[in-house]
N, C-alpha and C positions, 0 to 999 in steps of 0.2 A: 643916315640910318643904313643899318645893314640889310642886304636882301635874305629871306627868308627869317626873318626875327621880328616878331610883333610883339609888343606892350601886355596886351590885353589875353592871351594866347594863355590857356592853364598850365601849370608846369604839373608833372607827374612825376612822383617821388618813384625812387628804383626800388623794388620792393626787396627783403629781408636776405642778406644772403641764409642760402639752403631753403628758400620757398620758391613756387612760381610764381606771377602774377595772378590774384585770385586766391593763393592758398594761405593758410594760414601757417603761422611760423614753424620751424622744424621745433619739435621739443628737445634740449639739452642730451646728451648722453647718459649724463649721471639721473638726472630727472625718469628717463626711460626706465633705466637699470633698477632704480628704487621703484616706482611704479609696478614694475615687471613682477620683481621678488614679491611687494604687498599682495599681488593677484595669485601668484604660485603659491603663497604661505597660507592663500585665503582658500585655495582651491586645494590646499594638503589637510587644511581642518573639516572642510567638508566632507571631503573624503572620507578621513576618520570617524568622523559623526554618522555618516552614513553605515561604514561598514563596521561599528558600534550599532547603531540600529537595527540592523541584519543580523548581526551576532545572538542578540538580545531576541528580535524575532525569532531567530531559529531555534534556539532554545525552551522560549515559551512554548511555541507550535512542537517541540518534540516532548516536552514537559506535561500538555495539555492530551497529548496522544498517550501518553502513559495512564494519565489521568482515565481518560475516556476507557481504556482498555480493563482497566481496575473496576470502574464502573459497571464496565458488561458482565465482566464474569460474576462481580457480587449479584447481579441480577439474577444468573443462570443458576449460582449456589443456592441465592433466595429460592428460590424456584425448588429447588433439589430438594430444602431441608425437609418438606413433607416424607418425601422416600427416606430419608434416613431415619426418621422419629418409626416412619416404619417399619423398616428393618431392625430399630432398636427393640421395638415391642415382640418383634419375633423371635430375637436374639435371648429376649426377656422371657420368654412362654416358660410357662408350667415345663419341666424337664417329662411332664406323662402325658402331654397333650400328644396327643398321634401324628404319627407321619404324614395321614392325609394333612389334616390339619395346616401343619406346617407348610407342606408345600401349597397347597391352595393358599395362603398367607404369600407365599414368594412368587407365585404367579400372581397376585395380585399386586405386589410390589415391581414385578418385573414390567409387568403392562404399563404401572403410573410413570415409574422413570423413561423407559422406549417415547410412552406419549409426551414428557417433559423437553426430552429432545431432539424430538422432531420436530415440536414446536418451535426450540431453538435453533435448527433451521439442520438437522444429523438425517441423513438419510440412508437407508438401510441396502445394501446393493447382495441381494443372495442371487445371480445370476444363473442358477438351472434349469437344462432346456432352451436359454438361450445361445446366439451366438457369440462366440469365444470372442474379446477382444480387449488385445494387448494393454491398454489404455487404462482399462481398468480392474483387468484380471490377470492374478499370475497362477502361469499352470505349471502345476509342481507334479501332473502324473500325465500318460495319456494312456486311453484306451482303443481297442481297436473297433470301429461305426459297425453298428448292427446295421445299419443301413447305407448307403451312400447320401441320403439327404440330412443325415446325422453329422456327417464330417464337419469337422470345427465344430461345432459344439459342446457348450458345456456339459458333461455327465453328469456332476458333482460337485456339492459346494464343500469343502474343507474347512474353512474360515471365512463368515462373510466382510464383506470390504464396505467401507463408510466412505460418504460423502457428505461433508459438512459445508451450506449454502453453495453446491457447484461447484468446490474444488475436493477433487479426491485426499483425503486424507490417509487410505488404506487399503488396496487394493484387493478383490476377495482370492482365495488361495484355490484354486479349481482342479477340477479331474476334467483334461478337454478328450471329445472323441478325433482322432485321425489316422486318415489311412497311412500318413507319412510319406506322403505320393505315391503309394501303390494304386491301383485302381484295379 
């Protein structure tokens, strides 16, 4: 018998070439290659389906904004037609009903519409007497301050400026006093 060689001793097989001992076998090339592309081809349809579904969302959500917006203003019209049935009826009058007449008729109608929309959220900005600012008033004249505590301030309203819910829609058109930096 030879020295170092026992009978009874386990033999251990060499493991796979392209593994270590422990791991499990290398997968084939070609095996790899087709695996690979099934995951890319799988992960290109997704993709499309996704940005298919975004598409689709985006659209709804711009679609639904149109919607909504069409909405409001039928609201606001609803809302209006009382003043204009109004103004129909005055546009309607007797041609010998009197001037008073009439106008007390348009100040009446002037008032319900003003109230209609400022309930709609229109805010009326006649800035005289107060301080001039840019932001919301443009001055198309200037005067010279009867006083010096008058400087920058509005004289004069020309055109009042609207604000609809906080954003200026219209700035009022003013007469500012300034000395122009004279003092």
């Amino acid at each position: 018998m030879q020295k170092g060689f026992e009978e009874d001793a386990p033999v251990e097989e060499a493991p796979p070439v392209g593994t270590a001992p422990g791991m499990l076998p290398a997968e084939p090339p070609e095996g790899a290659i087709t695996r690979l592309e099934e995951l890319l081809r799988e992960s290109q349809e997704r993709h499309l389906r996704l940005a298919a579904e975004f598409d689709n969302f985006r659209k709804r959500v711009a679609r639904e904004r149109i919607e909504l917006a069409d909405r409001a203003q039928a609201a606001l019209v609803i809302r209006l037609l009382d003043v204009l049935d109004d103004m129909d009826r005055i546009v309607a009058s007797d041609p010998g009903t009197s001037v008073a007449s009439v106008l007390e008729g348009m100040v009446l109608v002037d008032r319900k519409l003003r109230k209609e929309l400022e309930a709609a959220g229109l805010e009326r900005l006649d800035p005289a007497g107060h301080p001039f600012d840019p932001a919301f008033h443009e001055a198309v004249a200037v005067l010279v301050p009867p006083t010096p505590e008058s400087d920058h301030t509005v004289a004069a309203t020309f055109q009042v400026g609207y604000r609809f819910k906080g954003s200026l829609v219209r700035p009022a058109r003013v007469q500012v006093y300034s000395s122009g930096g004279q003092h």
